[in-house]
C-alpha positions, -999 to +999 in steps of 0.1 A: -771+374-502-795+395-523-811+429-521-842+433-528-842+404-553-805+413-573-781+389-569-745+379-586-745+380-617-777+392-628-778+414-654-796+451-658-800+481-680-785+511-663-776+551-671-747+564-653-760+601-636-732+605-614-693+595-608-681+586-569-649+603-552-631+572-566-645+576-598-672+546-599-701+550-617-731+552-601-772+545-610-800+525-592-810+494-599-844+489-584-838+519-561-806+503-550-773+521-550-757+504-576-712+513-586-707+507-614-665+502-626-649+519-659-675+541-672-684+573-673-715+598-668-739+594-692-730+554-698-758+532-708-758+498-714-758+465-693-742+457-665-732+423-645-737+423-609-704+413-593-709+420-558-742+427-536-733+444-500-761+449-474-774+482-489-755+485-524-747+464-556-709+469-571-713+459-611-695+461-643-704+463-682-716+432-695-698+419-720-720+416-752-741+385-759-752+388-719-785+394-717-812+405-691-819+375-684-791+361-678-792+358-641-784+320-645-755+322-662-723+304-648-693+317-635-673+290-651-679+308-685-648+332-681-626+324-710-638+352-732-631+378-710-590+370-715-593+397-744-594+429-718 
């Protein structure tokens, strides 16, 4: 599934305005509610797209060495991500 055009694991350049009730992060990414875990307001940097819903996008940080184009990366690649 994809909303206009984001899908899984793309990659985008975000600035956190606002926390939700739970404490998510939240920005737009291409006008699309976009939550955004473990961060706080006034976060930038790049986040992963983990989850696309029907009117939203749930994301996290990218880990560094992701890029914006890395919509093609592969979710094989997980090893490095033991560290956290």
């Amino acid at each position: 599934m994809a909303v206009r055009g984001i899908k899984v694991g793309d990659v985008y350049e975000v600035e956190i305005k606002s926390l939700t009730q739970r404490g998510d992060g939240f920005a737009r990414i291409k006008g699309v509610a976009t939550f955004v875990k473990n961060v706080s307001v006034g976060w930038k940097g790049n986040v992963k797209v983990i989850k696309v819903g029907p009117t939203y996008v749930v994301a996290e940080p990218a880990v560094a060495g992701e890029s914006k184009d890395s919509s093609t990366t592969g979710e094989s690649g997980d090893s490095d991500q033991s560290d956290f």
